[in-house]
DSSP file (Angstrom, degrees, kcal/mol; ACC not computed):
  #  RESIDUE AA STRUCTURE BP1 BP2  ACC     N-H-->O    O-->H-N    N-H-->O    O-->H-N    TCO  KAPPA ALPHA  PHI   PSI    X-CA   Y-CA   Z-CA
    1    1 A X     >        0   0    0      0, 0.0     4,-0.5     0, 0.0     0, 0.0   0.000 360.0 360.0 360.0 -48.1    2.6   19.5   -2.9
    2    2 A X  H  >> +     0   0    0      1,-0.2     4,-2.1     2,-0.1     5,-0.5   0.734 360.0  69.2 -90.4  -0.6    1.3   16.7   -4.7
    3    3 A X  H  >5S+     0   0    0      2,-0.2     4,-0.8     1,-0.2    -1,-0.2   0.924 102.1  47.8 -70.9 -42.0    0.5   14.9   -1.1
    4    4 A X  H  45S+     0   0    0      2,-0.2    -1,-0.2     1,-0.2    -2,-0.1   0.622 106.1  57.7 -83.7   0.4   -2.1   17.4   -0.6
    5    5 A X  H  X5S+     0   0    0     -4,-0.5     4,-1.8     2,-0.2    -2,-0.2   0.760 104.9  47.2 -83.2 -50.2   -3.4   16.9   -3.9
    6    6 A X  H  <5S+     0   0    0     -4,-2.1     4,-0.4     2,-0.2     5,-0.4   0.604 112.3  58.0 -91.4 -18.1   -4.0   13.3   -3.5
    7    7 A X  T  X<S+     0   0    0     -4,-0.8     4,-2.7    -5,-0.5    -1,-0.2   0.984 110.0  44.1 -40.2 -53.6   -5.8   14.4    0.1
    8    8 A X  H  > S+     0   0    0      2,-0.2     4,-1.5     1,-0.2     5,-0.5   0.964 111.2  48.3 -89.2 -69.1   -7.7   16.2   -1.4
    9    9 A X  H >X S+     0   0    0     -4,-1.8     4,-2.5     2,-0.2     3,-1.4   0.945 116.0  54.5 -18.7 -65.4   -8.6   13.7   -4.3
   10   10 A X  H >> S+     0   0    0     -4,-0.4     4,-1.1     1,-0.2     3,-0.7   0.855 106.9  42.7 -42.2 -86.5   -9.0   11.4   -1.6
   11   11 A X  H 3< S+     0   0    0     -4,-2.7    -1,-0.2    -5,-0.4    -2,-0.2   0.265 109.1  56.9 -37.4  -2.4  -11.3   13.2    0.3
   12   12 A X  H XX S+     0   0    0     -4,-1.5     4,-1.8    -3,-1.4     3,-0.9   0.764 113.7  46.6 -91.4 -65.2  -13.6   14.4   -2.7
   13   13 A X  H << S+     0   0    0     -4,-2.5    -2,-0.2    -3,-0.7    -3,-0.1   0.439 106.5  50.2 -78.7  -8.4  -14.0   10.9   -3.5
   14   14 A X  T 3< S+     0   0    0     -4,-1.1    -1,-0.3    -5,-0.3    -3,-0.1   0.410 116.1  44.7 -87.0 -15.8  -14.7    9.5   -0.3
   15   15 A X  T <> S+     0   0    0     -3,-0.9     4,-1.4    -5,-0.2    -2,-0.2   0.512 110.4  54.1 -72.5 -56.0  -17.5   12.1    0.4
   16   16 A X  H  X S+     0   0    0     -4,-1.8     4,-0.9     2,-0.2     5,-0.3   0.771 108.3  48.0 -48.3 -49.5  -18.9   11.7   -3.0
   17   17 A X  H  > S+     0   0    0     -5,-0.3     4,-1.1     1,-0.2     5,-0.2   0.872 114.2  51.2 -76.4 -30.2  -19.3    7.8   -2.7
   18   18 A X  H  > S+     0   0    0      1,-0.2     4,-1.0     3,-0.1    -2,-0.2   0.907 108.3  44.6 -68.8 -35.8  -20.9    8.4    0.6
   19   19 A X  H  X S+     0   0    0     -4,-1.4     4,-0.8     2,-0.2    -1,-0.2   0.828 121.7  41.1 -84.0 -37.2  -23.4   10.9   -0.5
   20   20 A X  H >X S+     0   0    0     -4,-0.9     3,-5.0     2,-0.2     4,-0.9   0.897 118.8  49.3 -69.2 -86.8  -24.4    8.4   -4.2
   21   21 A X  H 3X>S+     0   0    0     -4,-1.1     4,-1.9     1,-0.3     5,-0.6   0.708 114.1  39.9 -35.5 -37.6  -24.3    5.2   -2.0
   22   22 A X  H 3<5S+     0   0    0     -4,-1.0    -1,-0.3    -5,-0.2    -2,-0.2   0.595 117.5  52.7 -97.2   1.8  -26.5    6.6    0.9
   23   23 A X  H <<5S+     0   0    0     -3,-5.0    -1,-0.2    -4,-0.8    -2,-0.1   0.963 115.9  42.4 -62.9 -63.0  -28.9    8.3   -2.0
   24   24 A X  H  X5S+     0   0    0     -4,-0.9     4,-1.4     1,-0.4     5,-0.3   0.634 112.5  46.8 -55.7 -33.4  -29.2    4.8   -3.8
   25   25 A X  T  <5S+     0   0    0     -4,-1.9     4,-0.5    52,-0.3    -1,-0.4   0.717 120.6  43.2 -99.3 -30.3  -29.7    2.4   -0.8
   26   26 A X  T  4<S+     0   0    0     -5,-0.6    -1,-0.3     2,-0.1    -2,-0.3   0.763 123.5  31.3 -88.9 -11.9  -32.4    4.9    0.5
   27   27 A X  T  4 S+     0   0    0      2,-0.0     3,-0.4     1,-0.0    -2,-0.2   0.761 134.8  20.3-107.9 -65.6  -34.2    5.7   -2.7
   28   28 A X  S  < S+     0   0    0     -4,-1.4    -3,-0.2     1,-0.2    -2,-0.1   0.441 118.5  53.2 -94.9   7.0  -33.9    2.7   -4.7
   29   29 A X  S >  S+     0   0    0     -4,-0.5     3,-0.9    -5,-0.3     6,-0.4  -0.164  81.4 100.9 -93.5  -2.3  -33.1   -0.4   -2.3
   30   30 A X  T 3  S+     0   0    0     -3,-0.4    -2,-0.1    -6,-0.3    -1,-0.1   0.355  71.3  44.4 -92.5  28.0  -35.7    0.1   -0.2
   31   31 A X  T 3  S+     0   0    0     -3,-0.1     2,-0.4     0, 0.0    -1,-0.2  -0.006 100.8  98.1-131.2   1.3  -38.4   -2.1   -0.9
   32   32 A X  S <  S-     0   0    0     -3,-0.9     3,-0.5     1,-0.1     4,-0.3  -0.700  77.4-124.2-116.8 167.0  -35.9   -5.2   -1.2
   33   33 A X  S >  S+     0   0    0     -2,-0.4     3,-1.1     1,-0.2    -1,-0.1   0.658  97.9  74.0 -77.5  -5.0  -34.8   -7.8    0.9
   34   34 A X  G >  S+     0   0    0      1,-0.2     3,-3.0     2,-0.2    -1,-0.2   0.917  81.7  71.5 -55.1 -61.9  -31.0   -7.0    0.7
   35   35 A X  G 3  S+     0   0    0     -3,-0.5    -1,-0.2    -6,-0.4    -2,-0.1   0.660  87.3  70.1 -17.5 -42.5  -31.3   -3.9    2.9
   36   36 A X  G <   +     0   0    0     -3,-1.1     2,-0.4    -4,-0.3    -1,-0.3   0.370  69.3 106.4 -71.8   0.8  -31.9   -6.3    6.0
   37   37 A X    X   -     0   0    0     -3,-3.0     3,-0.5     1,-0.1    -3,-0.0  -0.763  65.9-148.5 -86.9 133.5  -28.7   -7.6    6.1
   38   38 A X  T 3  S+     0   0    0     -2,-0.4     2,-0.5     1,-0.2     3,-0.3   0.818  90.6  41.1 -69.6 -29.9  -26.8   -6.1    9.0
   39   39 A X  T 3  S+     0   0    0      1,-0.2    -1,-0.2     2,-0.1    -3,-0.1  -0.373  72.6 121.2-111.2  72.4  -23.2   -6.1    7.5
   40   40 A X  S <> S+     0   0    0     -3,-0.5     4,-1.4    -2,-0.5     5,-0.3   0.936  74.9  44.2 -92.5 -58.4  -24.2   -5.0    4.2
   41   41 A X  H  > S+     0   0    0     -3,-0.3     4,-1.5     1,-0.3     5,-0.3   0.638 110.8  49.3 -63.0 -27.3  -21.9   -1.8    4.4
   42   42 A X  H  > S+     0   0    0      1,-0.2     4,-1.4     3,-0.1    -1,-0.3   0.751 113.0  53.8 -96.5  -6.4  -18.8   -3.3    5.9
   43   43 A X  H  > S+     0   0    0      2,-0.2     4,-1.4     3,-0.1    -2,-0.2   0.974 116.6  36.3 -60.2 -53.8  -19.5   -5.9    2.8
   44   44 A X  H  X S+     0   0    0     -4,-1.4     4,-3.4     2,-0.2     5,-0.4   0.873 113.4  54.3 -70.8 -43.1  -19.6   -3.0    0.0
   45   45 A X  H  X S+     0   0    0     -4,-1.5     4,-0.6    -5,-0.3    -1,-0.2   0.926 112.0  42.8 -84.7 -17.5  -17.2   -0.8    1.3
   46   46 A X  H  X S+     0   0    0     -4,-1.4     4,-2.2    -5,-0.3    -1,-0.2   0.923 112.9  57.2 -77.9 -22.6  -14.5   -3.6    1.4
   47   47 A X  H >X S+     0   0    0     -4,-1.4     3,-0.7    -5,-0.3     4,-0.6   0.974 108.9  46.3 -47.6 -89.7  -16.0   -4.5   -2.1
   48   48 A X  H 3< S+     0   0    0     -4,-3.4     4,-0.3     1,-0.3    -1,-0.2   0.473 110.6  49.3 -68.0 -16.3  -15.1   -0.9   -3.2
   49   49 A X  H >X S+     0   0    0     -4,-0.6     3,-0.9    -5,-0.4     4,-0.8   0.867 111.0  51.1 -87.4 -41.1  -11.5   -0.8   -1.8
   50   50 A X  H X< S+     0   0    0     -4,-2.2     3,-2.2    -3,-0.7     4,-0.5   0.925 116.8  39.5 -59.0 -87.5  -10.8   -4.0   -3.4
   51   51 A X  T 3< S+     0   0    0     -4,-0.6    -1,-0.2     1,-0.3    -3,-0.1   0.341 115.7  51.5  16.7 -46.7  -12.1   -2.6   -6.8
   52   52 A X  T <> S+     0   0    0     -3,-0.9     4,-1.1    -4,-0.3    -1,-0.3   0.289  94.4  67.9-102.6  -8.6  -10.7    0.9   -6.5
   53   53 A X  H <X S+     0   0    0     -3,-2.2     4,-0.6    -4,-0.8    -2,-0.2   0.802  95.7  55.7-108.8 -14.2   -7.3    0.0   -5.7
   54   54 A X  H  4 S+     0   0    0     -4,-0.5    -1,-0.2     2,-0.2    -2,-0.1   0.685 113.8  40.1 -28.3 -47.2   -6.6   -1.4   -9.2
   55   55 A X  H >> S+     0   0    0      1,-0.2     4,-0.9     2,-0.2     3,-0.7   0.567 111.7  56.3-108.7  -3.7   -7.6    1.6  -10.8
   56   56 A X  H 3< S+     0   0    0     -4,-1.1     6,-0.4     1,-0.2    -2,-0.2   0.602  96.6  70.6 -42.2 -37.7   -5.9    3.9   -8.2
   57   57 A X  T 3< S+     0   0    0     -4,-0.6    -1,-0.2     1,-0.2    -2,-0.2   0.284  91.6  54.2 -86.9 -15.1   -2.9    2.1   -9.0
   58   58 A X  T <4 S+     0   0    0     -3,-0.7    -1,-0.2     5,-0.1     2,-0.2   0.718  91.7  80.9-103.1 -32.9   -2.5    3.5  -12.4
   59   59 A X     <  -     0   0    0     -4,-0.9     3,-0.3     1,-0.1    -3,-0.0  -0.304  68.6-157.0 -59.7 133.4   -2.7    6.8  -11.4
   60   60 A X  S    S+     0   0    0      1,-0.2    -1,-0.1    -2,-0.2    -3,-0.1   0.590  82.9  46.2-108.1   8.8    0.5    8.0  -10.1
   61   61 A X  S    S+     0   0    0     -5,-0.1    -1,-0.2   -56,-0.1     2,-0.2   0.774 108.6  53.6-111.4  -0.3   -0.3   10.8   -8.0
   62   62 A X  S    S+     0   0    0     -6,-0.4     2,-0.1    -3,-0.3   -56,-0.0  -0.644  72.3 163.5-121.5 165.4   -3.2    9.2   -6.0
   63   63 A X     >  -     0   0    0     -2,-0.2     4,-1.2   -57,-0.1     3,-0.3  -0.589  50.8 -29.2-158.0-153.8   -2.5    5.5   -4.1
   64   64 A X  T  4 S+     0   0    0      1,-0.2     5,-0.1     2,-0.2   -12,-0.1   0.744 121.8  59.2 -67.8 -20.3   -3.7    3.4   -1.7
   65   65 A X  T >> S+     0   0    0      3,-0.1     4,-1.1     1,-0.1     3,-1.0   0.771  98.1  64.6 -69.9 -31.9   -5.4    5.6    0.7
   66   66 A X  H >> S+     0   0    0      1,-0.3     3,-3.4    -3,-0.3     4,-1.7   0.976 105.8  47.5 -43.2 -81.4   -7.9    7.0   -2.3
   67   67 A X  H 3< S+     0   0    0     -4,-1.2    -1,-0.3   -15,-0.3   -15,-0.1  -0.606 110.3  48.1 -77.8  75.4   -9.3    3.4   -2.5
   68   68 A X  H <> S+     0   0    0     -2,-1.6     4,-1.0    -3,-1.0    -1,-0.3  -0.198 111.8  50.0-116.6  -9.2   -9.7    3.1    1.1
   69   69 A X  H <X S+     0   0    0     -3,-3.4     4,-1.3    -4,-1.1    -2,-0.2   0.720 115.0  44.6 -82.7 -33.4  -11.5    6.7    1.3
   70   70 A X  H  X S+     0   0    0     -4,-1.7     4,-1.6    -5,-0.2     5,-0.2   0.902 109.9  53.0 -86.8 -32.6  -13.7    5.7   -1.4
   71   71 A X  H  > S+     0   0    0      1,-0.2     4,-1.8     2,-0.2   -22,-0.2   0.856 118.8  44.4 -68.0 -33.1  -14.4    1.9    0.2
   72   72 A X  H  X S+     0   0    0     -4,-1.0     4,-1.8     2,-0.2     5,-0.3   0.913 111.0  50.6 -46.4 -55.7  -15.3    4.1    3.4
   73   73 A X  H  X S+     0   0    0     -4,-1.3     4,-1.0     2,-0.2    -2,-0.2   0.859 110.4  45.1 -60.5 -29.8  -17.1    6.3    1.8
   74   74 A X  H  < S+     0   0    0     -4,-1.6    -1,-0.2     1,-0.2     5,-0.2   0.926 113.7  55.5 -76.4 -58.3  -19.2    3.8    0.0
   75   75 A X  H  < S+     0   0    0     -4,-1.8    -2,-0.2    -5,-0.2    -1,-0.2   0.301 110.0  39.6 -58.5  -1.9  -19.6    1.9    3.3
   76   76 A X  H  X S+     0   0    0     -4,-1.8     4,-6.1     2,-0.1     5,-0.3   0.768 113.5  52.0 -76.6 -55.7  -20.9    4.4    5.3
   77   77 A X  T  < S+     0   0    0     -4,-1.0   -52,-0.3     1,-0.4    -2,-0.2   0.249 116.3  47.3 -90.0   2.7  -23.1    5.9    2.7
   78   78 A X  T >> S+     0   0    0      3,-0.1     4,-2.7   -53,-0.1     3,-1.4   0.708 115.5  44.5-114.5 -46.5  -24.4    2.2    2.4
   79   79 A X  T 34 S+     0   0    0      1,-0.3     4,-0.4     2,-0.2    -2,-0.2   0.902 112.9  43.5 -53.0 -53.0  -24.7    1.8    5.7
   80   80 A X  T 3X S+     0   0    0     -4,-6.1     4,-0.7     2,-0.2    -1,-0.3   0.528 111.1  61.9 -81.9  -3.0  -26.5    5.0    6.8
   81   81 A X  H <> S+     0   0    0     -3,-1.4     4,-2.4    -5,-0.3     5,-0.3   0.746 100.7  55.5 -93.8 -51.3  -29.0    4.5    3.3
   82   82 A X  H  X S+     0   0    0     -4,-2.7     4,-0.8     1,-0.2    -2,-0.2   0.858 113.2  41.5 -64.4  -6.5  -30.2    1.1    4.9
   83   83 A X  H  4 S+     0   0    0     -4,-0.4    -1,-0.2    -5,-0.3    -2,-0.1   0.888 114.1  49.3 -97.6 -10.0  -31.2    3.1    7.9
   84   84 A X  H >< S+     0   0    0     -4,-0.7     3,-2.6    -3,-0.2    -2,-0.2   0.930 108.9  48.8 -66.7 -43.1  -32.4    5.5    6.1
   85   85 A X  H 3< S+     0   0    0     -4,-2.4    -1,-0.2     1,-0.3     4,-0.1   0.782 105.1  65.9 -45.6 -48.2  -34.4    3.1    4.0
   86   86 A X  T 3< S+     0   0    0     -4,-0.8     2,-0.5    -5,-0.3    -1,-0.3   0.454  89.6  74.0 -64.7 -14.2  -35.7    1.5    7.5
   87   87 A X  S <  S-     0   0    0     -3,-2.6     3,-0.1     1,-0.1    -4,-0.0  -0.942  97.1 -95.4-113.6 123.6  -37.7    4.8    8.7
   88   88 A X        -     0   0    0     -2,-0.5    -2,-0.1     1,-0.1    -1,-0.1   0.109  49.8 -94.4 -29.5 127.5  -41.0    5.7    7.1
   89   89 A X        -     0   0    0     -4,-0.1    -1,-0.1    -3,-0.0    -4,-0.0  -0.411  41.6-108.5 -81.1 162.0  -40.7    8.2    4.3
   90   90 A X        -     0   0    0     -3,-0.1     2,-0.2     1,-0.1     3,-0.1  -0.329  26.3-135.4 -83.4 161.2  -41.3   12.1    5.4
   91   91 A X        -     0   0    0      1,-0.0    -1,-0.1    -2,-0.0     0, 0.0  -0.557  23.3-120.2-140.4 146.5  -44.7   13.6    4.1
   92   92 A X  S    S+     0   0    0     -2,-0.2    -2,-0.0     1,-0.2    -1,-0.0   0.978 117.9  65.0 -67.1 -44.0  -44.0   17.1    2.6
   93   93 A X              0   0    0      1,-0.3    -1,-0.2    -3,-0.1    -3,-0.0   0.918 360.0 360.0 -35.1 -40.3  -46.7   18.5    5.6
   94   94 A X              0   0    0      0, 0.0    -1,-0.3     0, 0.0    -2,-0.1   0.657 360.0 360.0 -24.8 360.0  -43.7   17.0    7.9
């Protein structure tokens, strides 16, 4: 029971970080030179398992796989915002 609890935790929170991260890095990282680095994402999203597993750790029904869904999640969603970032923004006429 409580394995599928912390799934799901997981998976809310890996999804979540992806959707914020790929907002931020497209909306508001896009004019700066940081964006041009090619391993920016796998940079963040170990940054954010490293980070997360501390506070994962106090919680006792959620573990290490949380903070490695959210270091994904962040590192996609960082990844896929610098390409976004990279393509001319859409004109509402679009």
């Amino acid at each position: 029971m409580f394995g599928l609890i912390a799934a799901g935790i997981a998976g809310v929170s890996g999804v979540i970080g992806h959707i914020k991260s790929r907002h931020f890095v497209g909306q508001k990282l896009r004019y700066t030179s940081i964006v041009e680095k090619p391993m920016l994402g796998v940079w963040v999203g170990v940054g954010a398992t490293v980070l997360a597993a501390p506070v994962v750790a106090v919680i006792p029904i959620i573990g290490a796989g949380t903070a490695i869904a959210i270091g994904a999640g962040i590192g996609t969603g960082v990844a896929l915002g610098v390409k976004d970032s990279r393509e001319p923004p859409k004109l509402l006429d679009d």
